[in-house]
DSSP file (Angstrom, degrees, kcal/mol; ACC not computed):
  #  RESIDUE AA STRUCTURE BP1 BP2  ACC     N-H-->O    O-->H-N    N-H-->O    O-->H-N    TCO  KAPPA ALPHA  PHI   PSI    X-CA   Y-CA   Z-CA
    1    1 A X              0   0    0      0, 0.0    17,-3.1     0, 0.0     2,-0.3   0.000 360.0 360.0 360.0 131.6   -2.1   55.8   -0.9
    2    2 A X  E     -A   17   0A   0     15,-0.2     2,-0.4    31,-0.0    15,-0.2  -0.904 360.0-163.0-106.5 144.5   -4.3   56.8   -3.6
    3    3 A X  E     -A   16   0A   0     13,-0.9    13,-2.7    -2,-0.3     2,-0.7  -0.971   9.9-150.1-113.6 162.5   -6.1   55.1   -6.6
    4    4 A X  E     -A   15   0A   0     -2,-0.4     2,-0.6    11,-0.3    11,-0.2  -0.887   8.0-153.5-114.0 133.8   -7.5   56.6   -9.8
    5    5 A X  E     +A   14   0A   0      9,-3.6     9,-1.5    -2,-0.7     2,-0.2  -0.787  26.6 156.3 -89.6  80.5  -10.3   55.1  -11.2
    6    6 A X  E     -A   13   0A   0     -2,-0.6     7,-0.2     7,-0.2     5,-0.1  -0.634  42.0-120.4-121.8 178.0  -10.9   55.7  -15.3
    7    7 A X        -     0   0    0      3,-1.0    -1,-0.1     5,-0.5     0, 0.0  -0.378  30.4-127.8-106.2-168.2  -12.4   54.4  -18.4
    8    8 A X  S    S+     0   0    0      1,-0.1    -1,-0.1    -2,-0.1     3,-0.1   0.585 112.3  47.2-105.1   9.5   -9.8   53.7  -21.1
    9    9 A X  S    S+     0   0    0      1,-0.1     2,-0.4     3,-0.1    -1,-0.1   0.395 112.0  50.6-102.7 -17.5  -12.2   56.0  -23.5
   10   10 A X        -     0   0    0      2,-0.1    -3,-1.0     1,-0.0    -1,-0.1  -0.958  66.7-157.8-134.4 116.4  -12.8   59.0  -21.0
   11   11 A X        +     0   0    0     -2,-0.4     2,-0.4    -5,-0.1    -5,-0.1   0.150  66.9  92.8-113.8  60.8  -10.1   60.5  -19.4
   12   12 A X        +     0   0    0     -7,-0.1    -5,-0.5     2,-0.0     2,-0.3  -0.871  52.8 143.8 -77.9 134.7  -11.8   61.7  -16.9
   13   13 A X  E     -A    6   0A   0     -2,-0.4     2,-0.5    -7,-0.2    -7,-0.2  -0.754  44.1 -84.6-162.9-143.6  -12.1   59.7  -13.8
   14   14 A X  E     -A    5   0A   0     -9,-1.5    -9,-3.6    -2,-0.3     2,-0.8  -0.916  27.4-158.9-137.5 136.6  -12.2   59.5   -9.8
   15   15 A X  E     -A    4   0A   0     -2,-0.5     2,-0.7   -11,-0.2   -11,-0.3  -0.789  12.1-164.0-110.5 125.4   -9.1   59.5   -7.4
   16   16 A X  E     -A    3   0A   0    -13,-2.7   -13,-0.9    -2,-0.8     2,-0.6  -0.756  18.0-142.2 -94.8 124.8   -9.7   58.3   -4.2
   17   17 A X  E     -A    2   0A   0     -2,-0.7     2,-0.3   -15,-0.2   -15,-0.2  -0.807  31.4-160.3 -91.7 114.4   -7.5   58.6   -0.7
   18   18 A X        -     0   0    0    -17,-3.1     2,-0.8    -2,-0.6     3,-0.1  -0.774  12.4-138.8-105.2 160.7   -7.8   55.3    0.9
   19   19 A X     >  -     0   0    0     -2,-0.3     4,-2.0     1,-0.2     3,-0.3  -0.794  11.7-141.7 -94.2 119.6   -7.2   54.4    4.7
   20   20 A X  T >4 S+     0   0    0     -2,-0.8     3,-0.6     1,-0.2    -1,-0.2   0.910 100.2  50.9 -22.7 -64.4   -5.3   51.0    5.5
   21   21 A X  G >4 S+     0   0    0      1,-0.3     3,-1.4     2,-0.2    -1,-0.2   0.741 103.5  47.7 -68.4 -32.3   -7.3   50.7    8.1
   22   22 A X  G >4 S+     0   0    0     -3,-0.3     3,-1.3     1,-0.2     4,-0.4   0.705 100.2  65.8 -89.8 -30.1  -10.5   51.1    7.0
   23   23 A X  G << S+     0   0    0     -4,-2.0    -1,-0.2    -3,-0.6     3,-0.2   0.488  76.3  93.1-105.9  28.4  -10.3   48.7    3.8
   24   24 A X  G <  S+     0   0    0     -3,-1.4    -1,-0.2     1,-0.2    -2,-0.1   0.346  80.2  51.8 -71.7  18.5   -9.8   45.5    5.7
   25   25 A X  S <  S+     0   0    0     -3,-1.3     2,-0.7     1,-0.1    -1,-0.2   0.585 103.1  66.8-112.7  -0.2  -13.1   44.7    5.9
   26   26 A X     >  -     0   0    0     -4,-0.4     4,-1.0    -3,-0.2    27,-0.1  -0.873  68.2-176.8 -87.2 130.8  -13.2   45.1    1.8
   27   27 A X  H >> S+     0   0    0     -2,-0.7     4,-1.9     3,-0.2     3,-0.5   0.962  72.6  57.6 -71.0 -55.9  -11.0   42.3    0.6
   28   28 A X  H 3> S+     0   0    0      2,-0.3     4,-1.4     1,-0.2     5,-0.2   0.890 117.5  38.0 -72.0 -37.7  -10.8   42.6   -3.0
   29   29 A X  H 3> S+     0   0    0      1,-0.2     4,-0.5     2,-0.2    -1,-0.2   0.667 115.4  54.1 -81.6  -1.4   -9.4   46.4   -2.5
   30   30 A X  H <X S+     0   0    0     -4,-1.0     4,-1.8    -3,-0.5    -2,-0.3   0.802 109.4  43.7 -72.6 -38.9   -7.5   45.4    0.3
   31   31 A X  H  <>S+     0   0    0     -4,-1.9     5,-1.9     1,-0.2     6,-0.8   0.802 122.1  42.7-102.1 -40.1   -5.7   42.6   -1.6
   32   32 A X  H ><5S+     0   0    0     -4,-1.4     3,-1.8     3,-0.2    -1,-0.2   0.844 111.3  52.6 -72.9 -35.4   -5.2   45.2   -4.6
   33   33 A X  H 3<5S+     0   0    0     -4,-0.5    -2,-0.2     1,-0.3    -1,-0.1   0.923 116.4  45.6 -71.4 -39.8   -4.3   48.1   -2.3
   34   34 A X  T 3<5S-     0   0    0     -4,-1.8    -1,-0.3     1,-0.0    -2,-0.2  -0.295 104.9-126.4 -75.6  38.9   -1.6   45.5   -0.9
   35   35 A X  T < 5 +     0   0    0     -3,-1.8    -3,-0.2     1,-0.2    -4,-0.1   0.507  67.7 130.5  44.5   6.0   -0.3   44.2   -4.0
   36   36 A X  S   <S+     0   0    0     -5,-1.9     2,-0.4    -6,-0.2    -1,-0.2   0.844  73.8   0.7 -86.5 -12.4   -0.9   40.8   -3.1
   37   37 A X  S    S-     0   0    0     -6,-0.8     2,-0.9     0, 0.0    -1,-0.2  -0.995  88.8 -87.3-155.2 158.1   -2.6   39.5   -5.9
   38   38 A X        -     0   0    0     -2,-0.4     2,-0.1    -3,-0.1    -6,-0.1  -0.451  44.6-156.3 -71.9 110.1   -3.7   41.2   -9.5
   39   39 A X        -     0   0    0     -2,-0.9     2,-0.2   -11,-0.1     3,-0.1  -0.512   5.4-143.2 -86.0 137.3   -7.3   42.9   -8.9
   40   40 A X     >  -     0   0    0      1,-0.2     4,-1.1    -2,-0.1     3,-0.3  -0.800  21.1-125.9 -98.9 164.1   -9.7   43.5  -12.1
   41   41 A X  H  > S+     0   0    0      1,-0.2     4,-4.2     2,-0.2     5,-0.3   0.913 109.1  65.5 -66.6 -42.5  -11.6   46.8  -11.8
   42   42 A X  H  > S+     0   0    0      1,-0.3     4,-1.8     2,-0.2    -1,-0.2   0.906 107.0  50.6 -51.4 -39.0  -15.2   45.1  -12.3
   43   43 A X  H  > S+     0   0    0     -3,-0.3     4,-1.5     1,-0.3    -1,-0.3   0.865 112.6  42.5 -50.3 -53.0  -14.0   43.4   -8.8
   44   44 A X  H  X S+     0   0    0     -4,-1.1     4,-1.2     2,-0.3    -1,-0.3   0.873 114.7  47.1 -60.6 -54.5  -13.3   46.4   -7.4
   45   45 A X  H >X S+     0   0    0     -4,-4.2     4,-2.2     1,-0.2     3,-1.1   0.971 108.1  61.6 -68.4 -47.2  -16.2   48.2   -8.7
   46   46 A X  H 3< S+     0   0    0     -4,-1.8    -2,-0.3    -5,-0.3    -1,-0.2   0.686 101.5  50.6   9.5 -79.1  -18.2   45.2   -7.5
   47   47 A X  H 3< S+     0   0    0     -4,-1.5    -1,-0.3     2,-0.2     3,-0.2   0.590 112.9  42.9 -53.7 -44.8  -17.2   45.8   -4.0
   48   48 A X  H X< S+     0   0    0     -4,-1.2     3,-2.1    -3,-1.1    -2,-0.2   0.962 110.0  55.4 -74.9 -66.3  -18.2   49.7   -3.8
   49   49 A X  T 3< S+     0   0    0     -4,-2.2    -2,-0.2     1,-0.4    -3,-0.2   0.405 121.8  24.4 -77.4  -5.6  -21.2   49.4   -5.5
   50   50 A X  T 3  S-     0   0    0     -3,-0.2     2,-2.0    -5,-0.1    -1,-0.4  -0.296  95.6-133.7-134.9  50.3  -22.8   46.6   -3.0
   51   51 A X    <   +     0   0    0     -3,-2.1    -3,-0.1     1,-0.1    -2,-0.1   0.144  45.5 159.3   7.6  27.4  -20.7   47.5   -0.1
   52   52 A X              0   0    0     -2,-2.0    -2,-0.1    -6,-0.2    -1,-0.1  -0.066 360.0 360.0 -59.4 166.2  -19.7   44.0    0.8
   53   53 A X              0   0    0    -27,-0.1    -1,-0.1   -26,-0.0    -2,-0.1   0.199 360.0 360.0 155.7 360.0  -16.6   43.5    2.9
């Protein structure tokens, strides 16, 4: 599973390969990566950028 990250103004952006395993201890891209509930990016970004999990 991949995601791509982009702005809706640059379409450039960053794709990422993620491991199952490895983003259960981030929730908010675990819960997006599993479909279970609708993720916004600022969450997402959120999450990388202070490496909570």
């Amino acid at each position: 599973m991949a995601i791509t990250m982009t702005r809706r103004d640059d379409p450039n952006g960053v794709r990422s390969i993620l491991d199952p395993k490895k983003t259960l201890k981030y929730t908010v891209i675990d819960a997006g990566y599993l479909n279970e509930r609708e993720v916004a990016h600022r969450e997402v970004f959120d999450e990388i950028l202070t490496g909570s999990g």
